[in-house]
N, C-alpha and C positions, 0 to 999 in steps of 0.2 A: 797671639800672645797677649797675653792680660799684665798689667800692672796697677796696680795698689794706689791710689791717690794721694796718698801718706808717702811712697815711693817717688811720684809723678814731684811732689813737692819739693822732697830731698834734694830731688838730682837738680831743681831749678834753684832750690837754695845755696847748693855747689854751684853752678853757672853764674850766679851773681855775687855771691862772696869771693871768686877768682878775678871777678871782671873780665868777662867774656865779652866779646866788642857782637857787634850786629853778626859778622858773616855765621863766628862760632853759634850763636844762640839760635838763625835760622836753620843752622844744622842738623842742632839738637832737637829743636820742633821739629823738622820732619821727619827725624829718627822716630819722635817719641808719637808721631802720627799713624806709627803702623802696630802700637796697642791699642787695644780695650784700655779704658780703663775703671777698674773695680772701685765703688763709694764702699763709706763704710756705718753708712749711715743707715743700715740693717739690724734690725734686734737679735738677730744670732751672734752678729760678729762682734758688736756690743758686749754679749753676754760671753762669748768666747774671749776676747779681750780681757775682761775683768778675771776669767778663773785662771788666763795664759800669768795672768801678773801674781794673784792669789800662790800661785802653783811656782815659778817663778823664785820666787820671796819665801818660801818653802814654807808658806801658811797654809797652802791646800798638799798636804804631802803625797797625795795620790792621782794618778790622771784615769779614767775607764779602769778602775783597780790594780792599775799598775804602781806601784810605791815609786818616789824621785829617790834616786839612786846618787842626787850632786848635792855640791854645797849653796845653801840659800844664794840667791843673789837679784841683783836692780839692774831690771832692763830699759834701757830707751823707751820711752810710751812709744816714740814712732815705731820700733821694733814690737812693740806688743801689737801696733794696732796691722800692723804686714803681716805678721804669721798669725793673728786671727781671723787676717782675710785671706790668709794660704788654708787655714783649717778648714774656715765653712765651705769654701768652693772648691775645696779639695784639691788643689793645686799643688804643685811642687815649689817649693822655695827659694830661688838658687839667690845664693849671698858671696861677698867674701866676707861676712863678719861672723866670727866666729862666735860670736854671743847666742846665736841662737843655737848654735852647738848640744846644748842641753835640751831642749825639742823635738831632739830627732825623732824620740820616741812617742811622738805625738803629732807631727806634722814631716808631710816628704819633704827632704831637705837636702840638699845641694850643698856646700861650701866650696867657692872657688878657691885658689891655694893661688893667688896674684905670680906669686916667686916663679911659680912653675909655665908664666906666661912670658915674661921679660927675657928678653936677649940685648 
């Protein structure tokens, strides 16, 4: 399993904004001990980033000659810079945020549905 560095970050900046004491946070290193994980400090994903946002913000209105079919909108840079690194490496996406929703048709994409996990 691979995850996104931009990703690797997030979920550490959730563990410290909740104040998670030692045992939680050794826990979650060794979870997060059993990805890859993806930089994104590669000139594709770079370049894929910048047209994910272009495209996004419905400044670039087409993707590989597909026309955007939604209404303009601003994404998370941390979000632009996960599904540029889902794009180049070809990866699947899986989120529950639905912002990337609009992507699908450019990137494999997953969304969890949380609701559908809880009991």
């Amino acid at each position: 399993m691979l995850i996104s560095v931009v990703s690797l970050g997030e979920i550490k900046s959730i563990a410290y904004r909740n104040k998670w004491g030692k045992t939680k946070l050794e826990k979650l290193a060794k979870l997060l001990d059993n990805f890859l994980v993806a930089d994104i400090n590669v000139t594709e994903i770079v370049e894929i980033f910048a047209k994910l946002e272009a495209y996004s913000q419905g400044i670039l209105r087409q993707w590989e000659g597909k026309k955007s079919s939604f209404s303009a909108r601003n994404m998370g840079k941390h979000d632009l810079w996960i599904a540029a690194t889902a794009k180049v490496l070809n990866l699947t996406l899986i989120t529950t945020d639905k912002d990337f929703e609009h992507l699908s048709e450019i990137i494999d994409l997953i969304i969890v549905d949380l609701d559908n996990y809880k009991s």
